[in-house]
N, C-alpha and C positions, 0 to 999 in steps of 0.2 A: 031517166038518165040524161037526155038532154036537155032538161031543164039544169039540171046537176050541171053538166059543162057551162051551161051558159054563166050559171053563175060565180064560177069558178073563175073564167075567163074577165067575167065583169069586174072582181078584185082585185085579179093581178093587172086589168090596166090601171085599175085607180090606182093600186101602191105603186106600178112604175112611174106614173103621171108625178104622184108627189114626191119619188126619188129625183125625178129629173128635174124638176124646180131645183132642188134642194142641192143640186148638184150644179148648177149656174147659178156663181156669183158674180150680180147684178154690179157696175161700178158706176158712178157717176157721173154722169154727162154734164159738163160747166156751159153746154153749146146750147143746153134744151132753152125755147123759146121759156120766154117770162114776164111779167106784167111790166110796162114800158116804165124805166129808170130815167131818174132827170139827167142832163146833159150833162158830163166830167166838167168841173169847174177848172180854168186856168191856173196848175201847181199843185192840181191834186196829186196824191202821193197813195203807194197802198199801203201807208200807215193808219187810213184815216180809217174812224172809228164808224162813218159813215158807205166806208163803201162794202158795195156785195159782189160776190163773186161774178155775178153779169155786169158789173162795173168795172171790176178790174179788167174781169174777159176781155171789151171795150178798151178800156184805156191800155192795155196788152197789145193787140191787134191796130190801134192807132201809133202806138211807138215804133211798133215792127216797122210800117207800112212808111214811116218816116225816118226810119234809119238807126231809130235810136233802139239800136238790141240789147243792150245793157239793161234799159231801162222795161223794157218788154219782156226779160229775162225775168227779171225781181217783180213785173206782177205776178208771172205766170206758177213764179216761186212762192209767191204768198199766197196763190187760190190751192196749191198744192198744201201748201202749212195750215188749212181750214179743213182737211177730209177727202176734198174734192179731187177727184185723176178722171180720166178720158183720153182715148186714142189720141184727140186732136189737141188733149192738153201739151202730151206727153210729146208728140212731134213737133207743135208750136216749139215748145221751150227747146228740145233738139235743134231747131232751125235757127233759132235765137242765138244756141252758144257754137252753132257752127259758123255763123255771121264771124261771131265776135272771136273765132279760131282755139276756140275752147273746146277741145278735141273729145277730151276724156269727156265729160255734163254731156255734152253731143251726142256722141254713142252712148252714154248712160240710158239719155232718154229716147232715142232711137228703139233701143232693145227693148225697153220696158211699153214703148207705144204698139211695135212689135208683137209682142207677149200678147197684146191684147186683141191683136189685130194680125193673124199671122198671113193672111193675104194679100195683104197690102202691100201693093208695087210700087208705090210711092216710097213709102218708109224704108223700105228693099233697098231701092236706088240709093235714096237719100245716108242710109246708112252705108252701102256701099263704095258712096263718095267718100264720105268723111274717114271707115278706116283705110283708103287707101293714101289717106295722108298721115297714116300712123307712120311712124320709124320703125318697129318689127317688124320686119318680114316673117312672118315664121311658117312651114310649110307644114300642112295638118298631115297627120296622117293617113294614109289612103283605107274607106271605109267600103265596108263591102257595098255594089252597089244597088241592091235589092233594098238595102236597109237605108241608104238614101234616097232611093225612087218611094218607099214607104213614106217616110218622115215629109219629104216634098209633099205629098197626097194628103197629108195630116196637116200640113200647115195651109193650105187652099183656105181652110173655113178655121173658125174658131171654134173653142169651147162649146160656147151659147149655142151655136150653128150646128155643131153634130148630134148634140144632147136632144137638138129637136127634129133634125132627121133619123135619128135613130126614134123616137116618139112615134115619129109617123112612119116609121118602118115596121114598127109591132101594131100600133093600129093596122095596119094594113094586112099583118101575119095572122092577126086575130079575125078579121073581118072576113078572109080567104077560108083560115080553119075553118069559123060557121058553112062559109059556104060548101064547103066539103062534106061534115053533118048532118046540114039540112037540106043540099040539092038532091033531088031526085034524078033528075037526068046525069047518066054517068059522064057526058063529055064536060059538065058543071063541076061533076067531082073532082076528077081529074087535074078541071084547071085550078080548084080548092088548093089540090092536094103539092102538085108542084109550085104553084103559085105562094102555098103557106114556107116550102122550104127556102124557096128563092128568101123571101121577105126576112125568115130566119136569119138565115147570112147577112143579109143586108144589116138588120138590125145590129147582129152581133159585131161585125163587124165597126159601123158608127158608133155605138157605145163604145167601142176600145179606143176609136179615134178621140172621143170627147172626153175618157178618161184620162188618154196619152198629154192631152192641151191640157186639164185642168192640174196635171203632176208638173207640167213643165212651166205651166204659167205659174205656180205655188213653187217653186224650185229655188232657193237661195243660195245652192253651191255655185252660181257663177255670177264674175262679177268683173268691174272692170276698173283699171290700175287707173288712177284717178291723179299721179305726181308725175310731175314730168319726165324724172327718169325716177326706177328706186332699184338697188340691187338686192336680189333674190338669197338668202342666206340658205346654206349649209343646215342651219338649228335654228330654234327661235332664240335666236340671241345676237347682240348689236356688235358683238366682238367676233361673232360663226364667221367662216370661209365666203367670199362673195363666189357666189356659183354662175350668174349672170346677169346682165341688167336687163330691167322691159321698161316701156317709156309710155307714157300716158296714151287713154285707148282701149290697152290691149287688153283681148279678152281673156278670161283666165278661170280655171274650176277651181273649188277650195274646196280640200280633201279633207281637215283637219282643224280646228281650232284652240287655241291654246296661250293664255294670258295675253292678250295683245296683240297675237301673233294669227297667221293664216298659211297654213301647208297649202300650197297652190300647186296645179299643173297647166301648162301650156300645151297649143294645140299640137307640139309635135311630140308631146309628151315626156319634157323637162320636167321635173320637180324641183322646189326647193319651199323656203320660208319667207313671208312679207310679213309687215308690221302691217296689223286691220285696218290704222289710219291711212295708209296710202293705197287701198283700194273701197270700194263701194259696191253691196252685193243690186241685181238687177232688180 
């Protein structure tokens, strides 16, 4: 019989092992080291046919450092138009169009470095600078606050991070279970037996945390109003009632899709209609 368990237990970690791979998606890092690249030549451009995304990275991070964000902006925008995203891509180019007072791209790529990285106090801050030079004020609604002290706990780590403490949470539940089965001294059992429930939770719980990041980081109902000003329609239609304006920035959920058009709500809980081109989802 406890051969039976053991091998029962031996399966179910290998199929969690490869649910959990399977459940973090890896994204690419443009920062990882690489076999050393010749020098940027004077006027190189990221048109050229010659360069590789550790080049532009490079010539990116030389622009910034000298002022020219514009120019730092459009590599970092062409190693993005190759496949390539990373935390550090995603806040580089944030920092680039917050230089150049480019509000909305800002916070676009803010949230999105964000998403990836939900612990990050830099990116926090950083974004926290930039919307408070938004023009809406808008004042959210008050959320209970259990379910904010939750959500806070969940963004600490990412995805990738929970997926693997919750890993070594059941390793740990399984490794107690045996010891429960196979200790002979009762005060051994014991700590098997509590030991294995503690771990249970733990586990259960971080797997809900790594699902909660991997629903939110895959989320496209929110996004952020990308025109300097646009007003908010009544219907998806250019002649509807204007119900309000919102101004580049703002953040916004989209309820609804429909020829062109995006049902949006704001954080205090406005609705109305935008046209898709003047927002961009995260």
């Amino acid at each position: 019989m406890k051969r039976l368990f053991l091998f029962l237990i031996l399966a179910c970690m290998a199929g969690v092992a490869r649910s959990q791979e399977a459940a973090a998606d890896p994204v690419a890092d443009t920062t990882a080291e690489a076999p050393a690249l010749p020098a940027a030549e004077p006027g190189a451009t990221a048109s050229d046919d010659a360069a590789t995304p550790d080049r532009l990275w490079d010539l990116a991070n030389t622009a910034y450092v000298n002022g020219d964000y514009h120019a730092a902006a459009g590599y970092y925008e062409e190693i993005l138009s190759r496949g390539l995203s990373s935390v550090k891509l995603y806040y580089n180019l944030g920092n680039a169009y917050f230089k150049e007072d480019r509000l909305g791209e800002a916070i676009l790529n803010y949230r999105r470095a964000l998403r990836l990285s939900p612990g990050s106090d830099d990116i926090r801050y950083n974004l926290g600078v930039a919307e408070a030079r938004t023009k809406d004020n808008i004042e959210a609604i008050p959320e209970f606050f259990l379910t904010k002290w939750v959500r806070g706990v969940r963004h600490t780590m990412s995805c990738t991070a929970w997926s693997v403490f919750s890993l070594v949470a059941l390793v740990c539940a399984l490794s107690l279970f045996l010891t429960y089965l196979l200790a002979r001294r009762l005060s051994l059992r014991k700590t098997g037996f509590y030991g294995t429930m503690l771990a249970v939770v733990v586990f259960v719980v971080t797997t809900w945390f790594a699902l909660g990041e991997r629903r939110e980081m895959l989320d496209d109902s929110q996004a952020v109003v990308m025109s300097l000003s646009t007003a908010v329609k009544s219907s998806p239609d250019k002649s509807a009632t204007d119900l309000f304006v919102l101004h580049e920035g703002t953040l916004v959920e989209i309820t609804n899709r429909l020829d062109g058009w995006c049902e949006i709500t704001i954080a205090d809980g406005k609705k109305g209609w935008l046209e898709s081109k003047t927002i961009e989802t995260i």
